[in-house]
One Martini backbone bead per residue (centre of mass of N, CA, C, O) as a GRO file, in nm:
protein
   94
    1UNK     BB    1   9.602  24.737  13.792
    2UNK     BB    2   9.795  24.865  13.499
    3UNK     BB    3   9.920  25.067  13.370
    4UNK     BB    4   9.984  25.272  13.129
    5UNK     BB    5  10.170  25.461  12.972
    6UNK     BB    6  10.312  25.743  13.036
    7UNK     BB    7  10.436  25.782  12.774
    8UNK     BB    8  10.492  25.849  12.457
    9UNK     BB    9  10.635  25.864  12.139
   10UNK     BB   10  10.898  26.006  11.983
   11UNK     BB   11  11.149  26.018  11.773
   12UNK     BB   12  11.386  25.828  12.005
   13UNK     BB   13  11.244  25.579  12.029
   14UNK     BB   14  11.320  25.283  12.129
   15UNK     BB   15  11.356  24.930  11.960
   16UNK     BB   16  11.271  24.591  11.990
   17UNK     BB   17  11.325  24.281  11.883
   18UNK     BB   18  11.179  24.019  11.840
   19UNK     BB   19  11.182  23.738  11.781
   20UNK     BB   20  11.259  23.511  11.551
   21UNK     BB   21  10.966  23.384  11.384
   22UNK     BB   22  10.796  23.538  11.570
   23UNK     BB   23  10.453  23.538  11.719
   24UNK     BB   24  10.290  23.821  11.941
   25UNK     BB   25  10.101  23.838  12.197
   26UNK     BB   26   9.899  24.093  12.300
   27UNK     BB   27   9.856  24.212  12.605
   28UNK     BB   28   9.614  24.342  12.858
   29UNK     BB   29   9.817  24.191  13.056
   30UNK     BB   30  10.093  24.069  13.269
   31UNK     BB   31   9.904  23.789  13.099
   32UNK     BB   32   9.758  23.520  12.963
   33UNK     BB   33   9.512  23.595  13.123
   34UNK     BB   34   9.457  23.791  12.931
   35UNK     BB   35   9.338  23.978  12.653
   36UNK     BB   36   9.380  23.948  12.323
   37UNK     BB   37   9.442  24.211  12.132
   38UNK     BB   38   9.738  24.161  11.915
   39UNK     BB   39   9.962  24.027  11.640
   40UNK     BB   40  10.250  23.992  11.601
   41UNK     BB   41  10.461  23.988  11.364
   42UNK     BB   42  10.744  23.868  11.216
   43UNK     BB   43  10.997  24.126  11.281
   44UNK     BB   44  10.942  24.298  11.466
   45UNK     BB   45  10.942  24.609  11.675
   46UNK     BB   46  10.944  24.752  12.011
   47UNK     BB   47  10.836  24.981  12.254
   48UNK     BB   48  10.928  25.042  12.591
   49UNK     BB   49  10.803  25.239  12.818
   50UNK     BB   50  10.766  24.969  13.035
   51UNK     BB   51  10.775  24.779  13.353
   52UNK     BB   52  10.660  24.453  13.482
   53UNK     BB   53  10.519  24.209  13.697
   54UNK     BB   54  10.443  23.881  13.596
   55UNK     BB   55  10.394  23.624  13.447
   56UNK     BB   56  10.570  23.370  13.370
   57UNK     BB   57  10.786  23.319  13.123
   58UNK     BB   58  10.887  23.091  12.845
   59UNK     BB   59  11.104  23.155  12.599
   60UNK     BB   60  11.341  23.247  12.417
   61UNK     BB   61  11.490  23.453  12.623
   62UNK     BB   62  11.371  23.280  12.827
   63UNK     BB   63  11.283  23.304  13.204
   64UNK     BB   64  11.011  23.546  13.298
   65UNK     BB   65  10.821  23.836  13.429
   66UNK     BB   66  10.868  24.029  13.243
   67UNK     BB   67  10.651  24.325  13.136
   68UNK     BB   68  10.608  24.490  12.844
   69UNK     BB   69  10.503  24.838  12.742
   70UNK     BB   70  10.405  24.914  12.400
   71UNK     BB   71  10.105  25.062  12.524
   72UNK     BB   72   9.794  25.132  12.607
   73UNK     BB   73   9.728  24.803  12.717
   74UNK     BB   74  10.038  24.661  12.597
   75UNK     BB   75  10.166  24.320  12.663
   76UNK     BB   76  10.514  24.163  12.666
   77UNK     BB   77  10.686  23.966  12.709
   78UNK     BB   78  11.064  23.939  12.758
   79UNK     BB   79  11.091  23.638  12.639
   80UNK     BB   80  11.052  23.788  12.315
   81UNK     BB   81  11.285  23.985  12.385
   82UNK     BB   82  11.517  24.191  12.260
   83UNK     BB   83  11.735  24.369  12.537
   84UNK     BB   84  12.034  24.237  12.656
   85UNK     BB   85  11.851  24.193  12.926
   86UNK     BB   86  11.713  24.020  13.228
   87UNK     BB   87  11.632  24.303  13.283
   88UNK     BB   88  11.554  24.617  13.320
   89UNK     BB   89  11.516  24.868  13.070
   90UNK     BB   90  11.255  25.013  13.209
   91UNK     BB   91  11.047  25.213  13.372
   92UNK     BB   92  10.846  25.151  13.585
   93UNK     BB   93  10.508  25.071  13.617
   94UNK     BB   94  10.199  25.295  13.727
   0.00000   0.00000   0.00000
């Protein structure tokens, strides 16, 4: 099991916009067979805690393992969220 988010948001905290038109399914755990914690509705932008190597997923943005942790026990693939970059952008999740 993933832990969540080793710390919480500051004053700080970078925040990644999802895909545009794009609803985002939070799963409790880096992968789609995890169950559906809430629905990001389009427009959103998330924090990023940590992120973890997790079920492949093809989206907006490509197609990745990476899963961003938005909060504690919730996962969003990186395949929709748009970070700029294809690696890794925060701090492996322990």
């Amino acid at each position: 099991m993933v832990a969540g988010a080793t710390s919480q948001a500051s004053a700080t905290q970078r925040t990644y916009p999802i895909a545009p038109g794009v609803q985002i399914n939070v799963r409790s755990g880096p992968g789609t067979h995890f169950s559906i914690v809430r629905t990001l509705p389009a427009g959103s932008s998330v924090p990023i805690y940590c992120q973890c190597p997790g079920e492949t997923v093809t989206g907006t943005y490509g197609t990745t393992k990476i899963w961003d942790n938005i909060a504690n026990g919730q996962f969003v693939s990186d395949a929709y969220v748009q970070t700029g970059s294809d690696g890794y952008v925060a701090p492996a999740c322990s």
